[in-house]
VOSE-784822 format. One record per residue (C-alpha): z, y, x; residue in three letters. Coordinates in Angstrom, 2 decimals. Example, Ala and Ser with C-alpha at 12.3 -4.5 7.8 and 13.67 -1.06 7.14 Angstrom:
2
pz:py:px:aa
7.80:-4.50:12.30:ALA
7.14:-1.06:13.67:SER
! end
This chain:
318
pz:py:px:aa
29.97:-35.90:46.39:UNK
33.55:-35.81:45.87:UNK
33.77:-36.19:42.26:UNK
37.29:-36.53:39.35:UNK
37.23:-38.41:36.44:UNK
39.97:-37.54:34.17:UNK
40.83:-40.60:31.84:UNK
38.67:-42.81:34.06:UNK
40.56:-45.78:33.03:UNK
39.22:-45.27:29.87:UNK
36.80:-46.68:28.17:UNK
33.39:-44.69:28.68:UNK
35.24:-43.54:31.76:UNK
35.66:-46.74:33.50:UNK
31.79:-47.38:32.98:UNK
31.12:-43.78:34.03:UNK
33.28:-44.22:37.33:UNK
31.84:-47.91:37.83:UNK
28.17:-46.12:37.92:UNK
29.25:-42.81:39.96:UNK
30.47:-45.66:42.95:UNK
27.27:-47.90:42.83:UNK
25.39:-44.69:43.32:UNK
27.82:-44.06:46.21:UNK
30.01:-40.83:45.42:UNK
34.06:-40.64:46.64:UNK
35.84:-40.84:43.13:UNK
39.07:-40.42:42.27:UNK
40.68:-41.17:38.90:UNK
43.21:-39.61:37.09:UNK
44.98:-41.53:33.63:UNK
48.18:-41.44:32.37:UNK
47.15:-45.16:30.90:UNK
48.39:-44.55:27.39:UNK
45.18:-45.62:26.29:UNK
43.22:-46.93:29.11:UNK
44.03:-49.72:31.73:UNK
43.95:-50.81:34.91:UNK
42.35:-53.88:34.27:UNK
38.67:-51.53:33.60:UNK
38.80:-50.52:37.21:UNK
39.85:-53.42:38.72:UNK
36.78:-53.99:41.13:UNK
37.33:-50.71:42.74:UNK
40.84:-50.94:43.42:UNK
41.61:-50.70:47.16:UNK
37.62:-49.52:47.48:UNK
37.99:-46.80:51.06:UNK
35.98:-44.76:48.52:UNK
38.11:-44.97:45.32:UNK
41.09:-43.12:44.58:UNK
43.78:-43.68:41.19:UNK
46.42:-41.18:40.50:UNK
48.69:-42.26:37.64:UNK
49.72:-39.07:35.71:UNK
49.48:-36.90:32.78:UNK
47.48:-33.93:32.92:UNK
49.68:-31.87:30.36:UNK
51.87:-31.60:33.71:UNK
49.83:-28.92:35.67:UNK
51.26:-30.09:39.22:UNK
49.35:-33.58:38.19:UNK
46.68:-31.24:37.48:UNK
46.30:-29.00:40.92:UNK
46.82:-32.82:42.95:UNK
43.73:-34.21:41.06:UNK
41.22:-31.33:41.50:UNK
42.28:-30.98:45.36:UNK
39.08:-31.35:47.32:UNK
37.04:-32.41:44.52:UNK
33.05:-30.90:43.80:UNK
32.35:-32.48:40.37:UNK
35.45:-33.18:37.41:UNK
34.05:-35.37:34.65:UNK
36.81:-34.65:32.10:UNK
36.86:-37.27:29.57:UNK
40.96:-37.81:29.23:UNK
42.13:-37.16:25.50:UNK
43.18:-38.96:22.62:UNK
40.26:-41.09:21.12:UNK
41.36:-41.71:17.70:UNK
39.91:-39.20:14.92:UNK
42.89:-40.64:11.98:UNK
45.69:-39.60:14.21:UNK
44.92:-35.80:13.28:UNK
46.15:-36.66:10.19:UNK
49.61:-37.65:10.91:UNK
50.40:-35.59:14.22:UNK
48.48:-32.87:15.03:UNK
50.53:-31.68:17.88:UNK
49.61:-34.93:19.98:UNK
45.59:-34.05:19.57:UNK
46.26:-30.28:20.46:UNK
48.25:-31.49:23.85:UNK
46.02:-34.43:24.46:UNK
42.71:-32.44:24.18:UNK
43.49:-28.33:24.41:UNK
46.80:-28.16:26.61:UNK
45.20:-30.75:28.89:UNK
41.63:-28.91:29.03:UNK
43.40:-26.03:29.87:UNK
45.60:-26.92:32.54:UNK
42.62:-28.58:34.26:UNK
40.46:-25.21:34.20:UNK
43.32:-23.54:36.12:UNK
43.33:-25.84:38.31:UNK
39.66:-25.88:38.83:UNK
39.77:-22.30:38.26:UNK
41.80:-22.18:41.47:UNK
40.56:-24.90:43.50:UNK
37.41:-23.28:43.15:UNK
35.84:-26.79:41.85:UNK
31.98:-25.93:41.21:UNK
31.35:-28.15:38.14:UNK
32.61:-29.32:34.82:UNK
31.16:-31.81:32.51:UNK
33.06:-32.33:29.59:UNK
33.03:-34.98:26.72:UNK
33.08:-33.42:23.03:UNK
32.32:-35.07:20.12:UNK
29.92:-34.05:17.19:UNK
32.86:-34.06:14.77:UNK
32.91:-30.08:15.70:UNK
29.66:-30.28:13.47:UNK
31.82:-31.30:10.54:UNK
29.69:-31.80:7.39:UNK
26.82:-30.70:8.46:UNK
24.04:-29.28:5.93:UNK
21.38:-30.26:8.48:UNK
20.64:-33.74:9.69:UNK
19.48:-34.13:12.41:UNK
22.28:-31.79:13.74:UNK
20.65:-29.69:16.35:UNK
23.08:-28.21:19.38:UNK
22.70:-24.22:17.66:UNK
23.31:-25.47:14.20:UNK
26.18:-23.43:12.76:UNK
28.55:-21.99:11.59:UNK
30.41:-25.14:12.91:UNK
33.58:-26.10:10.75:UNK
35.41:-29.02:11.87:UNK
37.19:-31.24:9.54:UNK
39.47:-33.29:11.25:UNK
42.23:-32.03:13.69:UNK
40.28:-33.97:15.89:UNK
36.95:-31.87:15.35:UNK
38.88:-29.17:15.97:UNK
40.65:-29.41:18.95:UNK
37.14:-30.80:20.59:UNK
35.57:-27.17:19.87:UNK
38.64:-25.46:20.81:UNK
38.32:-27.42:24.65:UNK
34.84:-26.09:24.31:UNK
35.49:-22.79:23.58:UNK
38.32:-22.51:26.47:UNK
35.93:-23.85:28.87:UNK
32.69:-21.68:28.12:UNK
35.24:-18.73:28.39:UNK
36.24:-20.21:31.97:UNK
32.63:-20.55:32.38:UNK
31.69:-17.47:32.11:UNK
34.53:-15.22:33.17:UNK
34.96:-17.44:36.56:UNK
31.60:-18.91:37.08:UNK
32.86:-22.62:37.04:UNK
29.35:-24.27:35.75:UNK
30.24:-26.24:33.11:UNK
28.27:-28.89:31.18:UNK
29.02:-30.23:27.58:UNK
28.15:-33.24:25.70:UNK
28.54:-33.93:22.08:UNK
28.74:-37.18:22.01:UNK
27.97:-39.84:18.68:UNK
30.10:-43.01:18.36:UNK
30.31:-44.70:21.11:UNK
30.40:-48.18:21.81:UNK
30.39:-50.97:24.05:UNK
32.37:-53.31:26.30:UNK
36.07:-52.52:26.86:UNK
36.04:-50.46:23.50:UNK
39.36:-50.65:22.01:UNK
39.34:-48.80:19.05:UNK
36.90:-47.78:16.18:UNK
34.87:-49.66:12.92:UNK
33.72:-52.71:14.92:UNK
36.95:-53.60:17.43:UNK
38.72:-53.05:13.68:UNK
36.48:-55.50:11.83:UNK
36.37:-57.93:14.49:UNK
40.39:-58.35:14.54:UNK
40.29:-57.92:10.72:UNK
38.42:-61.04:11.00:UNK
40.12:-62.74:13.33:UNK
43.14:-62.80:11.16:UNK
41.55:-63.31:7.87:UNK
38.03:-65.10:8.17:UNK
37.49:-64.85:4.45:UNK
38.39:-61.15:3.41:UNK
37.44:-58.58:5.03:UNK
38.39:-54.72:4.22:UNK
36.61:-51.84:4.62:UNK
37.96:-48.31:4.40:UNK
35.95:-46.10:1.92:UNK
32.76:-47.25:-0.15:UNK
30.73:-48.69:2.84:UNK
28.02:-45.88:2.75:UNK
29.14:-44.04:5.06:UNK
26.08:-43.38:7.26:UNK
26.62:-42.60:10.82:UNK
24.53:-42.83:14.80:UNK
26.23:-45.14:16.95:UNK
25.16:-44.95:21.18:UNK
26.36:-47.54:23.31:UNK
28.33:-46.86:26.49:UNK
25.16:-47.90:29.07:UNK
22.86:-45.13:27.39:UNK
25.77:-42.82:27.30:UNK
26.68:-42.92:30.81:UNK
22.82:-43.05:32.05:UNK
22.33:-39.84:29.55:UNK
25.26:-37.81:30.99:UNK
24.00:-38.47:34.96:UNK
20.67:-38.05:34.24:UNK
21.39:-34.71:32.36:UNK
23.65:-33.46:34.89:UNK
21.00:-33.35:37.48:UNK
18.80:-31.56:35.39:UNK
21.68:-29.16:34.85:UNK
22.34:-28.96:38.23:UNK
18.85:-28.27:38.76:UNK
18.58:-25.24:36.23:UNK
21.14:-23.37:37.59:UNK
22.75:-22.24:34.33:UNK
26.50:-21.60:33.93:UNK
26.97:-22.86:30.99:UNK
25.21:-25.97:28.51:UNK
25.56:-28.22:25.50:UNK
23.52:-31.25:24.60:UNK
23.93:-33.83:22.13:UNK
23.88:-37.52:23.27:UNK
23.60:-39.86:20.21:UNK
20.78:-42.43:19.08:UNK
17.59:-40.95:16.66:UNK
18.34:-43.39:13.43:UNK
21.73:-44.97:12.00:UNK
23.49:-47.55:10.28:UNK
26.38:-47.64:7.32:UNK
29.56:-48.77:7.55:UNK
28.21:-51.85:5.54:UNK
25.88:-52.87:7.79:UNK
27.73:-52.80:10.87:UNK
30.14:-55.33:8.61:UNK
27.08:-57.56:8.15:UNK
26.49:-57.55:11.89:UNK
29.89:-58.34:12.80:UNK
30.51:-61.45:10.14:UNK
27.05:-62.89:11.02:UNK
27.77:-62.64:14.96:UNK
31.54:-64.32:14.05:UNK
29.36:-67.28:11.68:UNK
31.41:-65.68:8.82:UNK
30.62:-65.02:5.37:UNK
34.02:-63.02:4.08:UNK
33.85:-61.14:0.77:UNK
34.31:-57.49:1.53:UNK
36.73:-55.85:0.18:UNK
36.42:-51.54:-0.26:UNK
39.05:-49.54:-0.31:UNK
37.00:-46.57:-2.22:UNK
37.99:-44.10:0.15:UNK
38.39:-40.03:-0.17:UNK
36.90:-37.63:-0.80:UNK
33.65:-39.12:-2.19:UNK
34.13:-42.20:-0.18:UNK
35.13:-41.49:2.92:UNK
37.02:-43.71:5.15:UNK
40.47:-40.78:5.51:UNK
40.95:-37.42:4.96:UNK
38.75:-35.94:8.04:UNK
35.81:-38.61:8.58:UNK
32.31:-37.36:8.52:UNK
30.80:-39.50:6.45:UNK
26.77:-38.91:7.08:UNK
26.32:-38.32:10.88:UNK
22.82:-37.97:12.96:UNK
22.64:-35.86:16.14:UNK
19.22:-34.16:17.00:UNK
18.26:-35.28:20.58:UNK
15.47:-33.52:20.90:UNK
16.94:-31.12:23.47:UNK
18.27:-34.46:25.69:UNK
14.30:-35.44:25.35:UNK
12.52:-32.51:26.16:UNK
14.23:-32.81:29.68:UNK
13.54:-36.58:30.12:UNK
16.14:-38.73:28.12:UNK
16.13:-40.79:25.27:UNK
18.06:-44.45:24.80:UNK
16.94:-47.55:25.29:UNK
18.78:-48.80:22.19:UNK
18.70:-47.70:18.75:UNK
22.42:-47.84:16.73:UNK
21.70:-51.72:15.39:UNK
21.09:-52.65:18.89:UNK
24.05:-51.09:20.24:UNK
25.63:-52.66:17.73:UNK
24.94:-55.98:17.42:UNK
25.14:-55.73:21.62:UNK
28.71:-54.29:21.58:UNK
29.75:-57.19:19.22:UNK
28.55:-59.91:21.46:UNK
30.02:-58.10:24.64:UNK
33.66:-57.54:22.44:UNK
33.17:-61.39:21.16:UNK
32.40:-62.38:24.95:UNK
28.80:-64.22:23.89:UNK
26.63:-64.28:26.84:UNK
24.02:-61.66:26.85:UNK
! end
């Protein structure tokens, strides 16, 4: 298949485009690079069956030349960091909603077939039931963030629907791994790196949350999307996370024994009840039982992922 990946020079996108071309599909990559590189593609570059357009899907001509001829657009191009919704909303609305929508009318009139979109499960917001099943609601975002995820998601069921474009979601945990460059343990590590004997944390360290790590991620949303396929339905949401978590604390402990460091740790005390801003979920567990019941689970649970993605982001041998 002929398949788009929209901020495929991304981080889970890069992985996600390096497995869609060892299983053989055409790909082509759209990313404006503002917070991916190059460098994550690098082996495919000049590949007869790899294509990169540089551009920014907020213009909708980039938009109509990325979908052209395309069966399958993995969209996975928006802003990555939750804290930004804080200071400027208007860059999360264009970077996740104005984008999502100018690709669905271009789909929309290329006629594209399928849709599989990344969301997040900050659209849960604080959720009075952990594990957080896929029908939990009402669901009340409460970052900017959050909220312009479930907006995309709303946009694109109505495409869904009203145009038959089958379109697969995935709420996705924290996600980590190799070529990560932003989040608690790419923070800690250069936190480190600059002070080996302090090292702050935002908030009171509880914070409780699932972490999955790229490989499971990417193997999920493939594996899934047959299934989907399979089914027939227009329209579906699953949650991709790991079944048990880890504190903010914790992952700190990882990261300073990995690094042969014993800093003091320093808490900043947080929002909010301890939170690490304004807008971070602070307990966070995704039900998977709807990923399992087709066939999926991960191989790693969120201590392995993250003691992995520290060694891979430290460059230790595996």
């Amino acid at each position: 298949m002929k398949i788009l990946v929209t901020g495929g020079a991304g981080f889970i996108g890069s992985h996600l485009v390096d497995e869609l071309m060892k299983r053989g599909h055409e790909v082509r990559v759209v990313d404006d690079l503002s917070a991916g590189t190059l460098g994550n593609l690098k082996q495919w570059i000049g590949h007869e069956r790899f294509e990169f357009i540089q551009g920014d899907l907020r213009n909708r001509e980039i938009a109509k030349k990325a979908v052209e001829n395309v069966k399958v657009v993995f969209h996975l191009a928006a802003n990555p960091e939750v804290r930004i919704g804080a200071q400027t909303p208007e860059i999360l609305y264009e970077t996740n909603v104005l984008i999502t929508y100018n690709l669905l009318e271009a789909i929309r009139e290329e006629k594209v077939e399928y849709l599989i979109f990344t969301s997040s499960s900050t659209v849960y917001g604080d959720a009075n039931v952990i594990p957080t099943p896929e029908d939990y609601a009402p669901l009340e975002p409460i970052s900017v963030y959050g909220g312009a995820k479930l907006a995309a998601e709303a946009l694109i069921s109505g495409y869904a629907h009203t145009f038959g474009i089958k379109s697969l979601v995935f709420r996705l945990a924290n996600i980590i791994g190799e070529r990560s460059n932003h989040g608690v343990i790419y923070d800690f590590i250069n936190k480190l790196r600059a002070n080996p004997d302090r090292l702050e944390i935002l908030g009171d360290g509880t914070q409780r949350k699932s972490y999955l790590h790229v490989s499971d991620t990417v193997e999920g949303m493939l594996y899934l999307f047959e299934k989907f396929k399979d089914e027939g339905k227009i329209y579906d949401v699953y949650n991709l996370g790991s079944e048990d978590w880890i504190t903010v604390r914790e992952i700190a402990e990882v990261v300073s024994k990995e690094m042969g460091l014993n800093p003091e740790f320093y808490f900043t005390g947080g929002v909010d009840g301890g939170r690490g801003w304004k807008g971070d979920v602070k307990f966070m567990r995704l039900s998977i039982e709807k990923a399992k019941s087709k066939g999926w689970k991960p191989k790693m649970n969120s201590y392995e992922a993250v003691r992995r993605t520290v060694r891979e982001l430290l460059g230790i041998p595996k």
